[in-house]
C-alpha positions in Angstrom: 20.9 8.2 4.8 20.5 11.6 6.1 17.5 12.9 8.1 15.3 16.0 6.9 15.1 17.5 9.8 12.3 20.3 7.9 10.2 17.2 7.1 10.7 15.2 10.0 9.0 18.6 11.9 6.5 18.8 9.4 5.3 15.3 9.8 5.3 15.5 13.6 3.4 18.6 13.4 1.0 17.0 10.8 0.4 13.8 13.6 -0.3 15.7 16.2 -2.5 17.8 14.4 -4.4 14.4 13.1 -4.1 13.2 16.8 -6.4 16.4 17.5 -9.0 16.1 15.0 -9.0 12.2 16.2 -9.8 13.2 19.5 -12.8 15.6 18.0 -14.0 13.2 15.9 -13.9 10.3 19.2 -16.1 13.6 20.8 -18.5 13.9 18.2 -19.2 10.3 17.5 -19.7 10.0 21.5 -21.8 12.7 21.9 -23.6 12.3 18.5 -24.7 8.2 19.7 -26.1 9.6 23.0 -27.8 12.5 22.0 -29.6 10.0 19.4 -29.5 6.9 21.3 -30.5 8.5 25.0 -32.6 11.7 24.4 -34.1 10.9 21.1 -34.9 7.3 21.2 -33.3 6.0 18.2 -32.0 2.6 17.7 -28.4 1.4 19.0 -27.5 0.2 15.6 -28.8 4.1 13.8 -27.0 5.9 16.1 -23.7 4.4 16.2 -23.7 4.6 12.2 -25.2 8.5 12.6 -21.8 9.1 15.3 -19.5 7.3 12.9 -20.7 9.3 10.0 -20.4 12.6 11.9 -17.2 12.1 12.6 -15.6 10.3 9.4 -17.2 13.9 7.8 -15.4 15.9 10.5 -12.2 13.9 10.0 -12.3 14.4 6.7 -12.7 18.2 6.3 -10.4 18.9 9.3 -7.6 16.4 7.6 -8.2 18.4 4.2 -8.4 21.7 5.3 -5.8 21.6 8.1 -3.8 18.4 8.7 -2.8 17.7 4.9 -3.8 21.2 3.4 -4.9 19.6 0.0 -7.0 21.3 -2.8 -7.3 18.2 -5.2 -10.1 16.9 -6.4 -12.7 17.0 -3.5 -14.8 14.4 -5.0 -11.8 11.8 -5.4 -10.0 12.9 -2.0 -13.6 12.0 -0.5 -13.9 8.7 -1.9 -10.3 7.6 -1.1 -10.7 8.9 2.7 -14.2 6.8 3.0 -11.9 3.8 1.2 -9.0 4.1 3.7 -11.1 4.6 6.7 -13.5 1.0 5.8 -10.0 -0.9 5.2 -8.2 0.7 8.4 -11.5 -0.5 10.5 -11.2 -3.9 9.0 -7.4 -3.9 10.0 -8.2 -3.2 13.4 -11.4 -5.5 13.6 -8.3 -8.0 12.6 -6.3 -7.1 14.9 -8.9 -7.4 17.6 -9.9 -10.8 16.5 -6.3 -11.8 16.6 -5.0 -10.9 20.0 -8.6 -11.6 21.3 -9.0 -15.0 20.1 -5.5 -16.3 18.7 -3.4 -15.2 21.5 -6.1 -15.6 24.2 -6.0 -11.6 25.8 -9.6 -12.1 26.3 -8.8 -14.3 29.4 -6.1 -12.0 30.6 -7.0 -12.0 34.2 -8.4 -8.5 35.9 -5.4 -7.2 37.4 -3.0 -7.6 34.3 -1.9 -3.8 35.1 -1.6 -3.9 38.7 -2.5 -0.3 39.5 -5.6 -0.7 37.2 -7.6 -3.3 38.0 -10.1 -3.9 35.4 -13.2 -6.2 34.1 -12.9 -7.2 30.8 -8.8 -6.0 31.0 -7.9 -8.2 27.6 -10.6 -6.3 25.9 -9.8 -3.0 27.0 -5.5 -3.8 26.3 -6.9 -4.9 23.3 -9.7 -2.0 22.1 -6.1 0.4 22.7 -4.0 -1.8 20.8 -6.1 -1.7 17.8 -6.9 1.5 17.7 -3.1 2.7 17.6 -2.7 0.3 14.6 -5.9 1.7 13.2 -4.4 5.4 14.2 -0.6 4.8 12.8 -2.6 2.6 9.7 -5.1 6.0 8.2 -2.4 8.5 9.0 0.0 6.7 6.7 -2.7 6.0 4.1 -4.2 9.8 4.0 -0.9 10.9 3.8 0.7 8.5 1.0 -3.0 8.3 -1.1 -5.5 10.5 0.1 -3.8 13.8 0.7 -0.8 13.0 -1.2 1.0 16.2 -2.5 1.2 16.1 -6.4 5.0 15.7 -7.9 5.6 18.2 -10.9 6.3 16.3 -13.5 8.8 18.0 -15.9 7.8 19.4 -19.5 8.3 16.9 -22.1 12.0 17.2 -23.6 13.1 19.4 -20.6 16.6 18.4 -19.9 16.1 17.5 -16.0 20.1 18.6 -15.8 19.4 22.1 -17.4 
């Protein structure tokens, strides 16, 4: 099997361009749940949901516009994006779940990493953990479904050989 080396650039441009806009979305959603939650008073709950809004929107336009550079249907590209990012978050609630509870990481003792002692160190190995199988998990689906670049199909009765 030979390597494309053209594509194989293209793709690790395109993930480190989604790495950036995941970075500005982390930013937004941050900043968005203190402004709310701090300075204006609203509820926990409203202004996590408000952050994660904000930046599944930003994702979204940034990933269209610049990442995948799509101009199919908006509406549908939308609506697969919101699908991928609810079943990506479930994967990595599952993954959570699993090394937290089934494997036990939530007891991993404090100074797990030796030069970074920690409270909570299981949860926090764990929080980075899934959040690189969330990462890896949306990148491949916006890429495959999302964004996905449309094949030409040939003209009916075209010889393909001609």
């Amino acid at each position: 099997m030979k390597i494309d080396k053209a594509e194989l650039r293209r793709t690790g441009i395109q993930l480190l361009k989604y790495g950036a806009i995941g970075v500005m979305n982390t930013v937004i959603t941050l900043v968005s749940f203190y402004l709310l939650n701090t300075w204006a008073g609203v509820p926990y709950g409203i202004s996590n949901i408000v952050g994660y809004v904000l930046g599944v929107v930003n994702s979204f336009l940034w990933n269209r516009n610049w990442v995948f550079k799509t101009s199919n249907n908006f509406g549908r590209e939308a609506l697969l994006f919101a699908c991928g990012f609810m079943a990506c978050w479930i994967l990595q609630g599952i993954v959570s779940l699993v090394l937290l509870e089934g494997l036990g990481w939530k007891h991993l003792p404090t100074d797990v990493i030796p030069f970074l002692p920690m409270e909570n160190a299981g949860q926090n190995i764990v929080m980075v953990v899934s959040m690189v199988a969330y990462t890896i998990a949306n990148y491949a689906y916006n890429r495959m479904i999302t964004f996905r670049e449309k094949v030409e199909k040939p003209e009916p009765g075209a010889d393909a050989n001609a």
